[in-house]
C-alpha positions in Angstrom: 0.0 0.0 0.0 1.7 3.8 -0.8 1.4 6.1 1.6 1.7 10.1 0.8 2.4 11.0 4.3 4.4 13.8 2.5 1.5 15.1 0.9 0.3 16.0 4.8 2.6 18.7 5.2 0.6 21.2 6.0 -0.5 21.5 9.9 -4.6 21.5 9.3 -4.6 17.7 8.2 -3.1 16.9 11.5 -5.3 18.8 13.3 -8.4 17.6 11.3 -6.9 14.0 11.6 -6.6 14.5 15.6 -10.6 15.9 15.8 -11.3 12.3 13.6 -9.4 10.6 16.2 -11.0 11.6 18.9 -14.7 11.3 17.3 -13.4 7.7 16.3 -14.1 8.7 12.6 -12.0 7.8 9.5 -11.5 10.8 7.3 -9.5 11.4 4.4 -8.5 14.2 2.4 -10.2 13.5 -1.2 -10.1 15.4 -4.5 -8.6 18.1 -6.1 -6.0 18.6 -3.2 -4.5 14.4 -4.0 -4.5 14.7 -7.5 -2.8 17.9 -7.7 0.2 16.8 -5.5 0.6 14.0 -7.0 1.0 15.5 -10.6 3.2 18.5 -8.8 0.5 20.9 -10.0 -0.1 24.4 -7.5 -2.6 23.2 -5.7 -6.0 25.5 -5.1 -6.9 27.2 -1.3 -9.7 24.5 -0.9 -9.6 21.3 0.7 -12.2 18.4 0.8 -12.6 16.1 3.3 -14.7 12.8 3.8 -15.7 11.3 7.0 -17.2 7.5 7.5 -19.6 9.6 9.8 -20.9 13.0 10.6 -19.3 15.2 8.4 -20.8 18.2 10.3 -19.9 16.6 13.8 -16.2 16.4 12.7 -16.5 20.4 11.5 -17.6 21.6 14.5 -15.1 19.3 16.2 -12.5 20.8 14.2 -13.3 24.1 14.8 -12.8 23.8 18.6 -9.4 23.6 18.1 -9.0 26.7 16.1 -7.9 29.9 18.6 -10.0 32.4 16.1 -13.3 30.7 15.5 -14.1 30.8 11.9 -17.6 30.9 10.7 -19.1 27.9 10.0 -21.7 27.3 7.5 -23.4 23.9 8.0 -26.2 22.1 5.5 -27.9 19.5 7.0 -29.6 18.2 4.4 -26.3 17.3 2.2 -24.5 16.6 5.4 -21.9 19.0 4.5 -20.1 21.5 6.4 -17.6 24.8 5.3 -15.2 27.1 7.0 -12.6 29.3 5.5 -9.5 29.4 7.9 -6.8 31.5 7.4 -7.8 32.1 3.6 -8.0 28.4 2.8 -11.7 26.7 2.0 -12.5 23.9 3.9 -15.2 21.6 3.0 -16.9 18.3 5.5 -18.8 16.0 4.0 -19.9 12.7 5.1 -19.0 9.6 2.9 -22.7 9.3 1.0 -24.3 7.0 -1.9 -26.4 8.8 -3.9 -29.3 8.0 -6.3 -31.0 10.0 -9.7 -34.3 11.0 -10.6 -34.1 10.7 -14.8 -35.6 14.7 -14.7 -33.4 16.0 -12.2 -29.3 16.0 -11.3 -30.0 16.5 -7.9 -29.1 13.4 -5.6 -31.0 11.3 -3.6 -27.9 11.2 -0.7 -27.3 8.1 2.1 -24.5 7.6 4.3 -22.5 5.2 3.0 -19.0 4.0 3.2 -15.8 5.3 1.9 -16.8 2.9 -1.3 -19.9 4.5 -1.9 -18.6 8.0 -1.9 -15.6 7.0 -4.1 -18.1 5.3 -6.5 -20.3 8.5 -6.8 -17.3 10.3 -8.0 -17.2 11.4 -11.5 -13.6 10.6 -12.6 -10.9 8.1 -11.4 -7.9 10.7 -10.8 -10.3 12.7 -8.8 -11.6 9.7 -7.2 -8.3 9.2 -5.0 -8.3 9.4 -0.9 -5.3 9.7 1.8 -6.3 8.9 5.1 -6.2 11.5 8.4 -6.2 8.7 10.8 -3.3 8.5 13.1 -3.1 4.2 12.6 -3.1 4.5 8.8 -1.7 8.7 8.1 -0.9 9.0 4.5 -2.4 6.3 3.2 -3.5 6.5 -0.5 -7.1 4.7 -1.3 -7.3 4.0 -5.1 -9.5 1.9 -5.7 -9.9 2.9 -9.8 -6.6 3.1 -10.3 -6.6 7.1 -11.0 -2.5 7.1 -10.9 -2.2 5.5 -13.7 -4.7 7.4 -15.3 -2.7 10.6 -13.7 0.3 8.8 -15.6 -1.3 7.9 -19.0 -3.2 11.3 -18.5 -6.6 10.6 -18.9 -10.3 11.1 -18.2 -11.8 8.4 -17.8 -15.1 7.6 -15.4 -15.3 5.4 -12.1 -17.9 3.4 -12.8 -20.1 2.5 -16.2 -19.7 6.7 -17.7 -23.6 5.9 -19.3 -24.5 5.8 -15.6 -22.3 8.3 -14.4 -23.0 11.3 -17.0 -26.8 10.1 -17.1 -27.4 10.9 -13.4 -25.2 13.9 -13.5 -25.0 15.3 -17.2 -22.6 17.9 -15.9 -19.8 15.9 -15.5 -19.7 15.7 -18.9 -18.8 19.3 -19.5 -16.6 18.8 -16.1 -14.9 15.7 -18.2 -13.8 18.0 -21.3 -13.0 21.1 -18.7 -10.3 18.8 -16.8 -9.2 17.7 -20.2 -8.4 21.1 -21.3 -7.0 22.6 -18.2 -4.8 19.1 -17.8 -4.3 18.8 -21.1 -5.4 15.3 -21.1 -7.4 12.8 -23.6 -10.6 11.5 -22.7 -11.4 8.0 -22.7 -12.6 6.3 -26.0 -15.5 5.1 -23.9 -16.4 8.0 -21.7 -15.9 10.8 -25.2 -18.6 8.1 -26.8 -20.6 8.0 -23.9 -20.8 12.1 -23.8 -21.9 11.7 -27.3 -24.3 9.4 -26.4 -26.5 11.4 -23.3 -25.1 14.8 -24.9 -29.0 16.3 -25.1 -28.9 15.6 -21.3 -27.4 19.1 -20.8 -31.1 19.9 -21.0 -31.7 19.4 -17.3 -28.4 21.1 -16.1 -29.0 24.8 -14.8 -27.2 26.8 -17.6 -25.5 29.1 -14.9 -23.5 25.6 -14.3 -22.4 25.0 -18.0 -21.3 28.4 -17.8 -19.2 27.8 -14.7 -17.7 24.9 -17.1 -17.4 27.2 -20.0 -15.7 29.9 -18.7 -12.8 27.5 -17.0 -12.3 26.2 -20.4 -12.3 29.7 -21.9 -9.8 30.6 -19.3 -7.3 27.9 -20.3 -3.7 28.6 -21.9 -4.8 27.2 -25.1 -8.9 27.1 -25.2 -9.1 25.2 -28.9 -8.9 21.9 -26.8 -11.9 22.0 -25.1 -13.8 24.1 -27.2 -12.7 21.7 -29.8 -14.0 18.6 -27.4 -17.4 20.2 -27.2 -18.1 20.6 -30.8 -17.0 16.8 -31.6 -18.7 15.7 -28.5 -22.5 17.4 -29.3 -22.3 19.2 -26.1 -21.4 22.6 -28.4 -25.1 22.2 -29.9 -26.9 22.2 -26.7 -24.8 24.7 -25.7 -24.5 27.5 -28.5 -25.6 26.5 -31.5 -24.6 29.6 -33.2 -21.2 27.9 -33.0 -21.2 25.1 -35.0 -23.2 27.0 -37.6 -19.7 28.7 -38.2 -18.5 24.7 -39.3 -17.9 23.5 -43.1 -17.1 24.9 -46.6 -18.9 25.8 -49.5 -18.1 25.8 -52.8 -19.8 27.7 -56.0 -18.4 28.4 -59.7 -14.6 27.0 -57.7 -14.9 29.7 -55.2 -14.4 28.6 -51.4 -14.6 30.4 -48.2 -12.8 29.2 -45.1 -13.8 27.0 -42.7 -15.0 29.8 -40.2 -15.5 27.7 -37.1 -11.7 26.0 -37.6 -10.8 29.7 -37.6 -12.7 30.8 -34.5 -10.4 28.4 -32.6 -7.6 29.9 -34.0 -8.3 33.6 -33.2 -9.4 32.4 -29.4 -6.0 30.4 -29.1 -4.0 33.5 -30.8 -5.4 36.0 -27.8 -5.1 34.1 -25.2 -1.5 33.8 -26.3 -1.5 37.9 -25.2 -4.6 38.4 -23.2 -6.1 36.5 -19.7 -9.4 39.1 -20.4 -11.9 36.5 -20.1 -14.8 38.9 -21.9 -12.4 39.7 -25.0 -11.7 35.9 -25.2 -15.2 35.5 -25.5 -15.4 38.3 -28.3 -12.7 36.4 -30.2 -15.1 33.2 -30.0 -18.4 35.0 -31.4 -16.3 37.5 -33.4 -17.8 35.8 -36.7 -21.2 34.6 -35.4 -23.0 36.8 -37.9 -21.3 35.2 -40.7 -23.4 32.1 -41.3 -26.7 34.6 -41.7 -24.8 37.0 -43.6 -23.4 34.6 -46.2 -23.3 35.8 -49.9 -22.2 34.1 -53.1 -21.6 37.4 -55.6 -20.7 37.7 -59.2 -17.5 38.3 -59.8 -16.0 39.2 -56.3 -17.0 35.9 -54.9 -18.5 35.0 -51.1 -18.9 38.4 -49.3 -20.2 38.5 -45.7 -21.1 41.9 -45.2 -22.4 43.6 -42.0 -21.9 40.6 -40.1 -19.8 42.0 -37.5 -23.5 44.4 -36.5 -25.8 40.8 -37.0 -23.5 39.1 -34.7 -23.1 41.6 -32.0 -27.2 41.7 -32.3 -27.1 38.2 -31.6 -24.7 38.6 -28.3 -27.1 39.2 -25.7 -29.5 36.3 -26.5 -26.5 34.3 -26.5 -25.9 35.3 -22.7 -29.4 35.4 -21.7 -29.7 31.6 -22.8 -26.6 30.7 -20.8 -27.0 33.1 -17.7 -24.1 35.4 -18.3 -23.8 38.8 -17.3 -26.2 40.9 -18.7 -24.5 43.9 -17.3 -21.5 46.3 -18.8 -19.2 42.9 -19.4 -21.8 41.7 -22.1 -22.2 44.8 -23.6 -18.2 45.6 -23.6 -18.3 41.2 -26.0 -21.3 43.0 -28.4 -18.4 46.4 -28.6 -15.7 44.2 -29.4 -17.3 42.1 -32.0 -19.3 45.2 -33.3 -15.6 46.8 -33.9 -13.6 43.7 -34.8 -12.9 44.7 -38.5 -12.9 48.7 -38.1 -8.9 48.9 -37.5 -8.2 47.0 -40.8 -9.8 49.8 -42.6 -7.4 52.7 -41.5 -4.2 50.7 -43.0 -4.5 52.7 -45.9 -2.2 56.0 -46.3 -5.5 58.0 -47.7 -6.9 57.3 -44.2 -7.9 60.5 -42.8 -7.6 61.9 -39.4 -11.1 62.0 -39.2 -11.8 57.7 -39.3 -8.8 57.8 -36.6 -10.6 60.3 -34.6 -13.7 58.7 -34.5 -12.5 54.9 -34.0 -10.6 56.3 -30.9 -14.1 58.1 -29.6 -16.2 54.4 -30.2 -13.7 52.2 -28.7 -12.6 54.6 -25.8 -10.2 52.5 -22.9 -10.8 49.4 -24.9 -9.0 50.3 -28.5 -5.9 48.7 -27.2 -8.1 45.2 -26.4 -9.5 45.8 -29.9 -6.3 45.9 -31.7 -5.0 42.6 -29.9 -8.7 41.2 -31.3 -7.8 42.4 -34.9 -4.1 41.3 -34.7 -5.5 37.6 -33.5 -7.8 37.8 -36.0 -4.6 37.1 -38.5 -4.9 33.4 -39.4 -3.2 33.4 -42.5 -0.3 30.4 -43.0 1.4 33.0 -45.3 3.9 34.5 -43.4 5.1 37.4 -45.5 1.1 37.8 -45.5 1.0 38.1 -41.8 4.4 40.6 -41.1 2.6 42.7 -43.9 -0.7 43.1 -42.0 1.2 43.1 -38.6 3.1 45.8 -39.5 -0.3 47.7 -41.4 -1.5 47.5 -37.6 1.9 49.0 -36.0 1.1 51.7 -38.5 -2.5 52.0 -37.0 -1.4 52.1 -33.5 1.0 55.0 -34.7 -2.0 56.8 -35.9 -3.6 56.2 -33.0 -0.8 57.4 -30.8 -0.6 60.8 -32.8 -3.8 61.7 -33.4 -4.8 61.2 -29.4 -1.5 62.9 -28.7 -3.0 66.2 -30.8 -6.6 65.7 -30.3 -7.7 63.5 -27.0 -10.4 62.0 -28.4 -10.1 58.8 -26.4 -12.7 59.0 -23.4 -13.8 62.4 -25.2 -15.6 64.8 -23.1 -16.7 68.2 -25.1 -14.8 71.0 -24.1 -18.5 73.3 -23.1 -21.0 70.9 -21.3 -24.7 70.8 -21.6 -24.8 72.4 -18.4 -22.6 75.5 -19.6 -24.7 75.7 -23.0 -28.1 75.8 -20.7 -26.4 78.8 -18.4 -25.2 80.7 -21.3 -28.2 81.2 -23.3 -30.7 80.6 -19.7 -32.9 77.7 -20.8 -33.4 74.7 -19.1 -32.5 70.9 -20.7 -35.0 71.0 -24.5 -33.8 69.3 -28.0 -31.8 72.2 -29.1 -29.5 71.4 -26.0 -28.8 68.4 -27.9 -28.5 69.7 -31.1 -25.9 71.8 -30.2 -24.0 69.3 -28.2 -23.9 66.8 -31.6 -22.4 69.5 -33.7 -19.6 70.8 -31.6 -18.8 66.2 -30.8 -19.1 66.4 -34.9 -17.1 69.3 -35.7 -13.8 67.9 -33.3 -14.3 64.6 -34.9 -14.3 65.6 -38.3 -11.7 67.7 -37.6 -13.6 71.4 -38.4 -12.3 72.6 -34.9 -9.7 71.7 -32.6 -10.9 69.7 -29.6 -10.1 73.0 -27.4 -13.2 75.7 -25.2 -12.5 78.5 -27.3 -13.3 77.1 -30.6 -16.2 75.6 -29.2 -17.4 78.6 -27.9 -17.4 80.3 -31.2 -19.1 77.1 -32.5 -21.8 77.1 -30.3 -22.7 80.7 -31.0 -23.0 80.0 -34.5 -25.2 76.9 -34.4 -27.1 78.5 -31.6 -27.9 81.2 -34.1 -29.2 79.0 -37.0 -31.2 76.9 -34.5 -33.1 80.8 -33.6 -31.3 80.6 -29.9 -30.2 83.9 -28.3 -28.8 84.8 -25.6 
């Protein structure tokens, strides 16, 4: 039998293996925490813990011995118990069997045995155990052999993975979010079972698949698991829109590119220079508009026009359906891939000042997270092709730089405010406030008048004028 006493190094699993002790309860430290160590990878501030007992009995035990009492949250109808102590999660639960409705992933939990709660788990390297107990410390319990799964590196269920992903259909977007973060393969059997019971997802809260979603967005290399979803079927019950992106057509010997094979390629390119979790999700529905945008047309060939406005139209359904944020962070995606093609238009030297200014005054604080979109967006395998549009987009940036340098247009606030305007001529807030706020913004941006009170003061007098305002 191994034993991974050295794993036990910090001072809580003695303490929590003392409180078992003196309950005369066998616990173990399960999970996350043993499979972590023993592929030497940084190991999370949360540790679970399972007790052939009262997993609430052995919290509060626990606790006792703590000088500063933490808070303790108990739930007594999962048996479980939690405490943060000095910033690390802890989590009681008492070894359980559980039991499935067909409608519903919520368990029907019994105590059980160490072998019952090990058999409920949903993959063998997370399956593992070492025991707390004085008599057996360090002990490993493996009873599905999850090191040599941790060796061969891969996911691969406890028990049949029909009856596990049936009774929990979230474990199958848990199985292809461990495979991308581990960068592991799933098992033949357990990717055809997820195949198999992928329409399941149906009964999974989507605020959970998001959960799942947005640690496989977060990865160093998302492709993997985004490209796992789409082979598995899970991509369809997810977002649709996605997979509508997949295949090539062909008319009169034109072809377009494969613009889901691309997607991936754009997501993987900025999370090579971004951790922005929001603009990785621009990257993946940059192009979401192109399937309902699609046009074959004599002589310049398929043209997908104004897709970048469809898709961005198409954003807050999208995160609605899944129970994403609603709030600033959806409406910065819908920016981003309502933008995505604007800086590739100002590569040309006729470009005026006026496109800069007014790209600088739409994307504000986020033009530099829309340029790293646009350069991702570069897929081509020509490579004098990609340094020429690289260096079209240093260009850009230096246009960017000088014209905010002369103008500040980013973050633009007009030089006289509404409030000034209403003082000068002694009206209160009416259209022709407005008016005359549009046309001095539309005189700086075009360039008319320097971004600068005086000028806009002589502006304002004139449009004032024609609109019949005195003073």
């Amino acid at each position: 039998m191994s034993n991974y006493s050295h794993f036990l190094d910090r001072p809580i699993f003695k303490q929590i293996g003392q409180a078992a002790d003196h309950l005369g309860l066998e616990c173990y430290v399960v999970g996350g925490y043993v499979r972590d160590r023993l592929i030497e990878r940084p190991t999370k501030m949360d540790l679970d813990f399972v007790t052939v007992g009262s997993g609430i009995a052995l919290a509060k035990e626990v606790r006792k011995g703590f000088d500063k009492k933490p808070k303790l949250s108990v739930f007594k109808s999962f048996g479980t118990a939690h405490m943060n102590y000095q910033g690390v999660d802890l989590e009681f639960v008492g070894a359980r069997k559980e039991s499935y409705k067909r409608n519903s992933r919520n368990p029907i939990v019994e105590d059980g045995t160490l072998e019952d709660d090990q058999n409920r788990r949903d993959f063998t390297i997370n399956a593992m155990a070492i025991c707390l107990n004085e008599g057996r410390w360090g002990e490993l319990i493996d009873p599905f052999n999850g090191v040599a799964d941790l060796e061969r590196k891969l996911i691969k269920t406890p028990l049949s993975p029909d009856k596990t992903f049936d009774d929990d259909p979230l474990r199958m977007m848990r199985a292809v979010r461990f495979a991308a973060q581990l960068d592991y393969r799933i098992d033949t059997s357990t990717l055809k079972s997820i195949r198999a019971h992928a329409s399941r997802l149906k009964i999974v809260a989507p605020e959970r698949i998001s959960v799942e979603l947005n640690k496989i967005m977060a990865v160093d290399k998302p492709s993997y698991g985004l490209g796992l979803l789409f082979t598995s079927g899970l991509m369809k019950e997810i977002m649709p829109e996605i997979c509508a992106l997949q295949g090539v057509e062909e008319v009169e010997g034109h072809l377009h590119k494969d613009n889901f094979y691309h997607t991936l390629e754009v997501v993987d390119n900025l999370a090579r220079t971004s951790e922005n979790l929001w603009l990785r999700w621009a990257a993946l529905l940059h192009d979401i508009g192109k399937p309902r945008t699609k046009k074959f047309i004599k002589p310049a060939g398929w043209t997908f026009r104004g897709h970048e406005f469809v898709g961005s139209k198409m954003i807050p359904k999208i995160f609605k359906r899944l129970h994403l944020p609603t709030d600033a962070r959806m409406k910065y995606v819908q920016k981003m891939v309502m933008m995505s093609s604007r800086p590739a238009s100002l590569v040309d030297d006729t470009v005026t000042d006026s496109a800069v200014r007014r790209l600088l005054f739409d994307a504000g604080d986020d033009v530099e997270d829309l340029m790293l979109l646009c350069e991702a967006d570069l897929t081509t395998k020509n490579e004098r092709k990609k340094r020429r549009y690289l260096n079209n987009f240093k260009e850009v940036r230096l246009k960017f730089k000088e014209v905010e340098e002369r103008d500040h247009i980013r973050n633009f606030q007009p030089p006289v405010s509404g409030e000034e305007i209403m003082e000068h001529f002694g009206i209160g807030p009416s259209r022709v406030i407005g008016e005359i706020k549009e046309a001095l913004k539309e005189a700086i941006l075009e360039g008319h008048i320097p971004n600068e009170k005086q000028a806009a003061l002589t502006l304002m007098e004139e449009v004032a004028q024609k609109l019949g305002l005195t003073k």
